[in-house]
N, C-alpha and C positions, 0 to 999 in steps of 0.2 A: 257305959255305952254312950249316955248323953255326953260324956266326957271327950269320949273317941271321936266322936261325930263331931265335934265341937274344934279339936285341934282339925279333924278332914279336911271344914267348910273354910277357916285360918288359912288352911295351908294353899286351897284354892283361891281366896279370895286373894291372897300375896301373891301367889303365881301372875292373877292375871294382873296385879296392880305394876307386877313388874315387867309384863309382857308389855301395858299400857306404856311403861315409859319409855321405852325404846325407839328412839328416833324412826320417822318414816320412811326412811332414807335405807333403812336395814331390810324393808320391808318389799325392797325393789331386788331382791337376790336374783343375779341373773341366772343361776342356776335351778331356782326353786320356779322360776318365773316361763324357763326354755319347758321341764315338765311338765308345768301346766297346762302349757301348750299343744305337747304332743300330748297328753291324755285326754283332750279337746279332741286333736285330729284323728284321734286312736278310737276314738266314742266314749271312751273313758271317764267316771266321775270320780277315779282316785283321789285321795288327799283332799276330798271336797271339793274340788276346779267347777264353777257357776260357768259351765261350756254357753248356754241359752242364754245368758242375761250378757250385753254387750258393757263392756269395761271392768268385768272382776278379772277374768284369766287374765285379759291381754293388755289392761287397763294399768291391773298393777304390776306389771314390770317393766315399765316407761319411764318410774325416776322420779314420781311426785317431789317438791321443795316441802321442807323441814314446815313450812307454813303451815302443811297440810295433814299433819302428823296426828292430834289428835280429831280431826274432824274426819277424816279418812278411810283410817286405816281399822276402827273399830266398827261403824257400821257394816265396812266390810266382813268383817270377821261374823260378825252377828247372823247376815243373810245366809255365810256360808255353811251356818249350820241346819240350813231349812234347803230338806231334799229334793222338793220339788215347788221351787219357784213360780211366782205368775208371771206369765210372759207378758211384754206389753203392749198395748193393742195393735193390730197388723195396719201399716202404712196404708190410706184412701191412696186406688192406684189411677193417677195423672192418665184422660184419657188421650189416646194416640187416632193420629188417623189411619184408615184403612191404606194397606199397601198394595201403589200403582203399579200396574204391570210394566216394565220396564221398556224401552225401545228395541224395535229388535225383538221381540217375544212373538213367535208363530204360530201361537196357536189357534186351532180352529175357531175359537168363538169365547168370548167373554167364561166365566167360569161359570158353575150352575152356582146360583144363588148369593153370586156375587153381589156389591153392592151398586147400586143402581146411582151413578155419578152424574149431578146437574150440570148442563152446559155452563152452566155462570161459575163454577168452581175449578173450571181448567185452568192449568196454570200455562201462560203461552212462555216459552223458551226464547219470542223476540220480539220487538215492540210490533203492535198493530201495523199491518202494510197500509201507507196513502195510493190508492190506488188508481191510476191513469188511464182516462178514456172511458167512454162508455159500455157497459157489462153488465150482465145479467145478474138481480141483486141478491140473488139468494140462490145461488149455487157457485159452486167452486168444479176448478179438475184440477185431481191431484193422478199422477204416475203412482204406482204401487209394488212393489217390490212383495209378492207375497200370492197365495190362492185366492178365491172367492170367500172360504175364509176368513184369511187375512182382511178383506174386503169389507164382509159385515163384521169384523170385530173392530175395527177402527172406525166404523158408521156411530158403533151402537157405546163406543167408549167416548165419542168427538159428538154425542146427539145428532148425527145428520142421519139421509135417509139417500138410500143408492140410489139415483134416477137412471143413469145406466153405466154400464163399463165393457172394455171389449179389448182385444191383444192389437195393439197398432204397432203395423209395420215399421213404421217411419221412427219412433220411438223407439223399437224395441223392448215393449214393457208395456203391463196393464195400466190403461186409461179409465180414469172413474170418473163419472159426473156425479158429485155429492150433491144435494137439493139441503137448503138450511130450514128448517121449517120451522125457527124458534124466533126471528127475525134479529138474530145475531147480525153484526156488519161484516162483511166479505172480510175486507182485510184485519178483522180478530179472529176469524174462521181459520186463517189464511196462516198467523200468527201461531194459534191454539196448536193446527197440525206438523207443525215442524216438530213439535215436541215426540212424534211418533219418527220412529227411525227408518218403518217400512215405507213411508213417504217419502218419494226421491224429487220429485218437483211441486209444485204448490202454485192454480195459478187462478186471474180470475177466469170466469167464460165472456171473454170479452166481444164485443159486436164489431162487425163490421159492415161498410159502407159500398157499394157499387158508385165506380168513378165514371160518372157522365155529367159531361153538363149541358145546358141548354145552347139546344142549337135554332164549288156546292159538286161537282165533278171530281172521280179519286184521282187528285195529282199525287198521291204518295208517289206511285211507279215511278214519274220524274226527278223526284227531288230527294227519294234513295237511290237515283243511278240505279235500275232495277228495270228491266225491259220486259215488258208487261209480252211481248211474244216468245220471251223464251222461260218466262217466270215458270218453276215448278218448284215442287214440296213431294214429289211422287215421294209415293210410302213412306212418306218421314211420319211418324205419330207425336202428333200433340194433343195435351188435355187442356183440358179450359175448364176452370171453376167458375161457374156463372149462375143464373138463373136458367130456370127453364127453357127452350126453346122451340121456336114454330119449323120441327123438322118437313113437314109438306112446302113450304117455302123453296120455289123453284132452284135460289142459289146454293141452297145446301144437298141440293139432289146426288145421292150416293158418297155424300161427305162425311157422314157420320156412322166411326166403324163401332161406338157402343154408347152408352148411357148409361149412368149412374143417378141415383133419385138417393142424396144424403140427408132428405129431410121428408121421408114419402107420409110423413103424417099431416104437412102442410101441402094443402091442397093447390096447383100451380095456376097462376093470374097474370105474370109477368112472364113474359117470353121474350118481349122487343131485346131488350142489354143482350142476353146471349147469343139469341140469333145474327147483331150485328158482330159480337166477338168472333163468333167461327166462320161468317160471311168474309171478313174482314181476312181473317186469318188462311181458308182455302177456298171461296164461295166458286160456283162456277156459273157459265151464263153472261146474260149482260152486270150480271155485278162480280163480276170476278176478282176474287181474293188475290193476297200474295205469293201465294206459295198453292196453285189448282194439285189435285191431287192426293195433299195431305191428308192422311189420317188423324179426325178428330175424333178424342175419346171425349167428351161431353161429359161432368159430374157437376148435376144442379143441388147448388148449393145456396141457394139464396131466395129470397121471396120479399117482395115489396124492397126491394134494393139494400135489405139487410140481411146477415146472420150471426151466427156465433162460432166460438173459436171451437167450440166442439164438433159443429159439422161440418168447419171448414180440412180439419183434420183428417175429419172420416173419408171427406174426397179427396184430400190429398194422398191420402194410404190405396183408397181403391186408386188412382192413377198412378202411382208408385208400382203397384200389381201389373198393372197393365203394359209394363215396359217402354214407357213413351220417351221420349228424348226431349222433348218441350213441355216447361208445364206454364201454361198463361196464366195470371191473378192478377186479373184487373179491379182488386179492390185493396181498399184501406183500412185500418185501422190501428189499434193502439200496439206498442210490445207488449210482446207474451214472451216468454222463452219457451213455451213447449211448442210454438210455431217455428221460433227462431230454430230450436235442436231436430225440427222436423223439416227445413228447408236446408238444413246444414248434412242430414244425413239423404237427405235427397241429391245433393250436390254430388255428396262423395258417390254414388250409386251413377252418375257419369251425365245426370240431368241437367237441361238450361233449364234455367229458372229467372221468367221475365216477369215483373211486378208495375202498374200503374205508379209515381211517383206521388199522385193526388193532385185533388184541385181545391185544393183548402184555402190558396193564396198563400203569399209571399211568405206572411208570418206566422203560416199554421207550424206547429209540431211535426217531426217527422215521419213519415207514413209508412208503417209496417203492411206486408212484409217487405218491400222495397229496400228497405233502410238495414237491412239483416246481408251480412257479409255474406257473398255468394249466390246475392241474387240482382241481377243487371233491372236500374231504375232507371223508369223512362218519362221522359215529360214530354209534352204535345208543343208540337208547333204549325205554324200556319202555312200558307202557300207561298207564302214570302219569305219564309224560315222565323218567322219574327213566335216571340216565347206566347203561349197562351196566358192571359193575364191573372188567369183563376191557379195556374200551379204552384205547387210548394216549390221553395227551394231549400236548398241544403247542401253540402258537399257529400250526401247521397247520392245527389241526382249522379246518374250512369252519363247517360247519349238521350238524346233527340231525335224524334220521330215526328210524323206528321199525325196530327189528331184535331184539327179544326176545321170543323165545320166539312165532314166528308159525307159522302152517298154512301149508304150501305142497307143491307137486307136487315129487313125486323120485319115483327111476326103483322104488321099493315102489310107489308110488300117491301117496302123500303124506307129511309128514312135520313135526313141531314143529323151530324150525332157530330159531338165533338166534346175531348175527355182526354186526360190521361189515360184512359183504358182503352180507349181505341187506337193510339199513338203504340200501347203495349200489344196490343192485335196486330199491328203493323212490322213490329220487330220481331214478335216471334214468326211472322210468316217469313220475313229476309231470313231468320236462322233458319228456318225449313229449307230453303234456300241452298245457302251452307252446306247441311245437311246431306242436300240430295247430290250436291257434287261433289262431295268431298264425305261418306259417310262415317270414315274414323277422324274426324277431330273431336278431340275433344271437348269438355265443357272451357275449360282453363282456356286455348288453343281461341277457342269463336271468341272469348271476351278480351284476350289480351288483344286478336286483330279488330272485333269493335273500336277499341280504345285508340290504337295505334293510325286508324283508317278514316276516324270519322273528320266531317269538315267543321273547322273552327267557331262558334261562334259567342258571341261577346267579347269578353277580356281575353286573352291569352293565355290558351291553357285549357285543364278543366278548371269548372269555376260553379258557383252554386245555383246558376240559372240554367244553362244549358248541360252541364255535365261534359264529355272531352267532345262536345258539339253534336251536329247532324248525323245520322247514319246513311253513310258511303257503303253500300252491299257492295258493288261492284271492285272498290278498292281493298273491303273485307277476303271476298274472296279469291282476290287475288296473292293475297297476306298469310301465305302456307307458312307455316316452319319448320 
């Protein structure tokens, strides 16, 4: 028996001496190496195949060099005869960040128990806007593509907080006043929200300015060729964004066909500016307007000679409603483009739209909304025709009106006022004008005959002091096409 056992252990220990010498090379069989594979894919532990441990099955049939022959291919052999291997310890798994809801996602509201994302970790899509003009520092209006919804879930994803929102006409699309409450800067605010897709405009809430300047008989009637006994505006309607006004003021008696209060949370103090605007525009009495008659729709929009691009829109949408044919903005301020897309869709809706030009001087910036295609900018001039020396210029400026140093109703009784904005009060009363004898022309139709009609002044041409010069009503409406 010891004998038996003796040749067994021989015969094994040769076997494997000779199993040892066989190049490593033998050991790469692509046949023995495709099996192992599929009894891997199969669940299979056939013929011993180490499926769990990464580089026995798949490892060796790749081709090891002869280098690697005895260092290799025997430890291999070794493991494979142990049926249940140790695996080795499972990979520390890399943490990842939580995934953002994409652009374009409509859902009602944040998800429940999502996570709660700091303003300071948004990532903005475009560089911080520098942003022009004076504006209110911690709010923004963005247009919104989407419900009320959509609305707080872009507040509560972007940290802001709704202060209000509402469906503007003019627009076509929900209006939202975001409030920043974290003292983030507008234009990263501004920035952060583009990254959201239901966001179609992005803008600041910028201020604006009431154009008067410090100021004696209305020579307008003469010096637009406009004969103050046949002047009328009968039932033409225009609105006027202005401040407040003293409608008991004898020139406005019966002049005012409604009122709108865009700002009724501020309480009203200033009345003089807009009582001269719509005096100016239809007044009746010893201070008679340009155009007696007219229908003025009134939306106060202003207080202490300033507001914002939020309220100024509000009144432009309630006057849009109203069906007016004039709409007067005798104020200033910086570009916006949700003013500019709201005077452009005003336009097309068949509106004039007259704009103060400013009195910022020579080398102010140009003065929105005047400076916005399709809306006629006016600058002041004197009884001589000569330029008021406080106006902007630019190759915005429209035509020339008379705006210095004129008599007009304010909420004392009356008052000497002189401005681009009263020069604007003067040309929308001539379109009233227009209007009343001629009721289908156009918006296109009045501005091409302004342009074509008006008397020359300065250089030759239009030019960026006067614009295509004075306004001639008289040679206007004579200028049908």
């Amino acid at each position: 028996m010891a004998a038996e056992a003796a040749l067994r252990f021989a015969a094994i220990l040769a076997a494997a001496m000779t199993i040892a010498a066989v190049p490593a090379s033998a050991q790469t069989n692509a046949a023995k190496g495709d099996q192992t594979k599929i009894d891997c894919r199969n669940g299979s532990n056939a013929a011993g195949a180490d499926c769990a441990k990464d580089g026995s099955a798949s490892d060796n049939a790749g081709g090891a060099g002869p280098a690697q022959a005895a260092a290799v291919f025997l430890p291999a052999l070794i493991v494979d005869l142990f049926p249940n291997p140790v695996a080795p310890p499972a990979p520390v798994p890399t943490p990842q960040p939580e995934p953002v809801t994409p652009p374009g996602n409509n859902q009602a509201g944040p998800p429940a128990g999502g996570p709660i994302v700091s303003p300071t970790d948004l990532v903005a899509v475009q560089p911080p806007r520098a942003v022009a003009g004076e504006f209110v520092p911690d709010e923004v209006l963005v247009t919104v593509d989407g419900n009320a919804g959509a609305v707080q879930q872009i507040a509560a994803s972007f940290g802001l907080e709704v202060r209000s929102q509402r469906q503007s006409r003019l627009l076509g699309t929900t209006l939202v006043r975001f409030g920043i409450p974290d003292g983030r800067p507008v234009g990263v605010v501004l920035a952060q929200l583009a990254a959201d897709g239901r966001t179609q405009r992005r803008e600041p809430n910028h201020i604006y300015s009431l154009q008067q300047a410090a100021g004696i008989v209305n020579y307008a009637f003469d010096r637009i060729a406009l004969d103050a006994k046949q002047a009328s505006g009968q039932n033409v309607r225009v609105a006027v964004i202005d401040t407040g006004i003293d409608d008991s003021n004898p020139a406005l008696a019966g002049v005012i066909a409604a009122q709108f209060d865009a700002m009724p949370d501020v309480p009203v103090e200033k009345r003089d500016h807009g009582t001269s605007i719509d005096g100016l525009i239809a007044g009746v009495g010893a201070l008679e307007g340009m155009a007696p008659g007219a229908r003025i729709y009134h939306a106060r929009a202003f207080e202490g000679g300033k507001s914002t691009m939020d309220v100024i829109l509000s009144a432009l949408d309630w006057a849009a409603e109203q069906n007016v044919s004039i709409i007067n903005m005798s104020f200033v301020g910086p570009k916006n483009d949700l003013l500019g897309a709201a005077c452009r869709n005003a336009r097309a809706l068949g509106m004039v739209l007259v704009a103060a030009a400013g009195n910022n001087g020579p080398k102010a910036p140009y003065g929105y909304p005047a400076a916005f295609d399709g809306v006629i900018a006016v600058t002041a001039t004197d009884a001589k025709d000569a330029l008021m020396p406080q106006a902007n210029r630019g190759a915005y400026v429209f035509i020339s009106a008379p705006g210095v140093e004129m008599v007009a109703p304010s909420g004392a009784g009356s008052d000497v006022v002189t401005g681009t904005s009263f020069a604007a009060a003067i040309l929308s009363g001539a379109i009233a004008n227009l209007l009343h004898a001629s009721p289908g022309r156009s918006a296109d139709d009045i501005e091409k005959a302004l342009a074509a009609t008006a008397k020359d002044l300065g250089p030759k041409g239009r030019d960026n002091d006067f614009g295509y010069g004075l306004l001639d009503i008289k040679a206007a409406e004579a200028a049908k096409e």
